[in-house]
C-alpha positions as CSV (number, residue, x, y, z in Angstrom):
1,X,23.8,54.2,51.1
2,X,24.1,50.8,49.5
3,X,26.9,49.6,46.8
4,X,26.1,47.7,43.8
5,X,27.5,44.5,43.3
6,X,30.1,44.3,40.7
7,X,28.3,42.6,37.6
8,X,28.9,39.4,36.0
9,X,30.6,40.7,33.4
10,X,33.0,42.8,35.3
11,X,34.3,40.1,37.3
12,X,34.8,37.6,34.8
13,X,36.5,40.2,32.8
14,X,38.8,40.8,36.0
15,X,39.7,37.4,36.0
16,X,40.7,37.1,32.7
17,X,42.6,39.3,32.5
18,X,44.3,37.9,36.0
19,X,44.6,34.6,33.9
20,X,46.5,36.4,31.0
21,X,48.9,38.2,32.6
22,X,50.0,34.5,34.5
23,X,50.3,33.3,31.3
24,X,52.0,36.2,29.6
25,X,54.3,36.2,33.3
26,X,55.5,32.4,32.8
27,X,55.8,33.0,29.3
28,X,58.1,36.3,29.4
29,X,60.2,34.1,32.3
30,X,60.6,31.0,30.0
31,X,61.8,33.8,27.1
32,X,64.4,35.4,29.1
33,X,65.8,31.8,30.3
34,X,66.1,31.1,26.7
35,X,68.0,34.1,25.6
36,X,69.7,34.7,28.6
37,X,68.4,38.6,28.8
38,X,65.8,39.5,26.7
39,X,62.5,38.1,27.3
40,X,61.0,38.3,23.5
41,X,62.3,37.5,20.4
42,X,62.4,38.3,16.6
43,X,60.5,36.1,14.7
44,X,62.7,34.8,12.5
45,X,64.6,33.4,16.1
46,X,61.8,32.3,17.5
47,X,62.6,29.0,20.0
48,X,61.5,25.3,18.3
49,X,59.0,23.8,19.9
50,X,61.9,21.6,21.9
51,X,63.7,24.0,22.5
52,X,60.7,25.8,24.5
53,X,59.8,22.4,25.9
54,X,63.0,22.2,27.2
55,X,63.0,25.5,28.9
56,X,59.4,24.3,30.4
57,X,60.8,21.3,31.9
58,X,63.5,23.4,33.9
59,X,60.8,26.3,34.6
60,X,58.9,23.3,35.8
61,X,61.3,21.9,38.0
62,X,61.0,25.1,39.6
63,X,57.4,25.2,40.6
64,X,56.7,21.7,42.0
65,X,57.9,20.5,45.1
66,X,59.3,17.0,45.4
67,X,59.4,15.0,49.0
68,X,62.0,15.0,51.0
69,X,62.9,11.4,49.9
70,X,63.7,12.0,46.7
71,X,66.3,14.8,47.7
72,X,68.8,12.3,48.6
73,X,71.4,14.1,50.3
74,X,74.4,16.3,50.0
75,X,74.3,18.3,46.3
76,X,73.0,14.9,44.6
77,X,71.9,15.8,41.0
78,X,68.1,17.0,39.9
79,X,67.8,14.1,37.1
80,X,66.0,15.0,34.0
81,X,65.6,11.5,31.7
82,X,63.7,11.5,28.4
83,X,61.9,7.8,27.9
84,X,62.0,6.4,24.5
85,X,63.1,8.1,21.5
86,X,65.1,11.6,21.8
87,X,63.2,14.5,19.8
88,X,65.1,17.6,21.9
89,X,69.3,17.4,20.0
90,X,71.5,19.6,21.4
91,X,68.5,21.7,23.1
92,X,67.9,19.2,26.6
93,X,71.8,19.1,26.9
94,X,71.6,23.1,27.6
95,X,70.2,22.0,30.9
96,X,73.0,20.4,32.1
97,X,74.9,23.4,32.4
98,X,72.1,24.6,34.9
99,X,71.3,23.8,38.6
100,X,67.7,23.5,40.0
101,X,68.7,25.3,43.3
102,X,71.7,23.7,45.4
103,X,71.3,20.5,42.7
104,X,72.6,20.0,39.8
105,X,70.7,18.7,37.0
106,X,71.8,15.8,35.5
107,X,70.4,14.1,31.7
108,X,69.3,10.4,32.0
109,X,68.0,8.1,28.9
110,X,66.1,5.3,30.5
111,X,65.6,2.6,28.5
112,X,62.4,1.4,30.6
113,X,60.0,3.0,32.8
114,X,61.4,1.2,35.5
115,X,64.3,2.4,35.6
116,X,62.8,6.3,35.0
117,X,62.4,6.1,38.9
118,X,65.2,7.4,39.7
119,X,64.4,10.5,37.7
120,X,62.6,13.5,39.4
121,X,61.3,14.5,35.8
122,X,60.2,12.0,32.8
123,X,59.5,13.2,29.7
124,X,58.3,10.6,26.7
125,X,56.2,10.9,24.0
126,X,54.7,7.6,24.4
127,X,52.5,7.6,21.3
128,X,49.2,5.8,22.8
129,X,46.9,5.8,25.7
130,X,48.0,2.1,26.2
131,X,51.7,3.2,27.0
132,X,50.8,5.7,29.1
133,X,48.9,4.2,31.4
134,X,51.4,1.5,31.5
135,X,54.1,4.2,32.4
136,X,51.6,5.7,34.6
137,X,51.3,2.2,36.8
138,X,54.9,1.9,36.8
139,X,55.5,4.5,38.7
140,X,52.6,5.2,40.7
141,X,54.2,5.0,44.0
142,X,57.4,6.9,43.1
143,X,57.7,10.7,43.4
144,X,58.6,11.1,39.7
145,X,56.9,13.6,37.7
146,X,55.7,12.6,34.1
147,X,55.8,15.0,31.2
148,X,55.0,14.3,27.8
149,X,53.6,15.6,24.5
150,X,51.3,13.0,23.2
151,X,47.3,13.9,22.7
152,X,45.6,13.6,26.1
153,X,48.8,12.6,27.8
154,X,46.8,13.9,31.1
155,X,44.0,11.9,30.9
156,X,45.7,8.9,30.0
157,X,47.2,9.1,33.6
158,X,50.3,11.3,32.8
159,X,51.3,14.4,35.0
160,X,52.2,17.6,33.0
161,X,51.4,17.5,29.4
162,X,52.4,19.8,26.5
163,X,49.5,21.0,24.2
164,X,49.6,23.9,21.5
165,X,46.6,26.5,21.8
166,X,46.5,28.9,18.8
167,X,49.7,28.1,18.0
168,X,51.7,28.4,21.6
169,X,52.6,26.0,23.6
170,X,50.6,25.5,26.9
171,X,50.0,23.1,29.6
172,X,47.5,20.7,31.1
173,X,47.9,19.3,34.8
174,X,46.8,16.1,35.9
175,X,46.1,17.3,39.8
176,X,45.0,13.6,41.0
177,X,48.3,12.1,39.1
178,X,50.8,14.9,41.3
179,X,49.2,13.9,44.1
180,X,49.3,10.3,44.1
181,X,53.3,10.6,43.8
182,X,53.6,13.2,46.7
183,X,54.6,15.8,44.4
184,X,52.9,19.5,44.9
185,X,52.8,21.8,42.0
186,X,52.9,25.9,43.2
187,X,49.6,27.7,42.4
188,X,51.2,30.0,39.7
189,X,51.6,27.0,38.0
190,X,48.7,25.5,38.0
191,X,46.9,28.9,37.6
192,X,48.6,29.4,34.0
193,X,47.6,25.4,33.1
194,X,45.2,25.9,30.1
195,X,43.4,23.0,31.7
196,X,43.4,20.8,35.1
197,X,42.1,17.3,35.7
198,X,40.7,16.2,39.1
199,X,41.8,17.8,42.4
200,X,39.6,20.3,43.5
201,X,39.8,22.9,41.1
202,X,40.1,20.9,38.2
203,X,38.8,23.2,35.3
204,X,37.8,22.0,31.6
C-alpha cells in the first residue's frame, strides 16, 4: 500500500504557520521583557516604536554569538552605543539596569564610527546609503554588530535592520555582513527575520 505525498499546498501551509508562531514566539518574549510579566498589552499602552527597538536590541544580544575576543575578560561590560543622534530618551537607559548573561550592559555614545568598535552592538540611523557603507568599511574587521533603522540599512552593508510590516516592527538580516565580523546569529533568529540577504538561505 502506497502513501500519498503531502501536497503543495499542505506543506507550505505547514510552514507558515511554523514561520508565524516564531514570529508570534519572539514577539510575546520581547512583550513580557517590556512589562516585566505580562506578555501583551492594552492598546492605549502599547510600547513606542523605541521603546520596542530597545527591547530588540537586548533580545538581540541574546541570540547572536560574539567571539571570544570580544569577551574581554572577567565580568567586563556588554556595551550598547547608539552612533549619531539619540532618538530612544529614557527608553535605551532601561537597559542598563540589565545584564546580557554574566555581563553587564553598559550605554556608549560614540561620536565616530571608529570609536563604535569597542561596542558589541551599534545602532545609528545613518540616514543614506553613503553613510552606511562608510560605517560598514569602518568596521569590517571588528566583531561589532550594526543595527539601524534607515530604509535598506541591510543592503547598504548594515547587519540587523529595523523595518515595519503592516504596522509591526520586524527584522532583516544581512547574513554575509554577520559573518564577515565573526559574529553568528542563532537560527530562531534568523528564522523570524522578515527577510535575509546573502548566506545560504538568504530569502526575499
Amino acid at each position: 500500500m502506497s502513501w500519498a505525498k503531502p501536497s503543495c499546498k499542505q506543506t507550505c501551509k505547514a510552514n507558515a504557520r511554523r514561520l508565524h508562531l516564531g514570529v508570534l514566539w519572539l514577539f510575546a518574549w520581547i512583550g513580557a521583557a517590556l512589562q516585566g510579566q505580562a506578555a501583551y498589552a492594552a492598546p492605549d499602552e502599547l510600547p513606542s516604536e523605541y521603546r520596542l527597538k530597545a527591547a530588540f536590541l537586548y533580545r538581540i544580544g541574546q541570540f547572536v554569538e560574539w567571539p571570544e575576543t570580544s569577551q574581554r575578560t572577567g565580568d567586563a561590560a556588554f556595551t550598547i552605543c547608539v552612533l549619531g543622534s539619540n532618538p530612544f530618551g529614557e527608553s535605551l537607559r532601561e537597559l542598563s539596569t540589565r545584564s546580557l548573561g554574566a555581563r553587564p550592559i553598559a550605554l556608549l555614545y560614540p561620536s565616530s564610527a571608529s570609536e563604535a568598535r569597542l561596542c558589541q552592538i551599534v545602532y545609528t540611523d545613518l540616514p543614506t546609503k553613503k553613510t552606511v557603507l562608510e560605517l560598514s568599511a569602518l568596521l569590517a574587521d571588528s566583531p561589532v554588530l550594526t543595527v539601524g533603522g534607515a530604509a535598506q540599512f541591510v543592503d547598504a552593508g548594515g547587519g540587523i535592520g529595523f523595518v515595519v510590516v503592516d504596522g509591526k516592527l520586524r527584522l532583516e538580516i544581512n547574513l554575509d555582513v554577520l559573518k564577515r565580523a565573526n559574529l553568528k546569529p542563532s537560527a530562531k533568529l534568523v528564522e523570524v527575520a522578515v527577510r535575509t540577504v546573502g548566506g545560504a538561505k538568504g530569502r526575499p
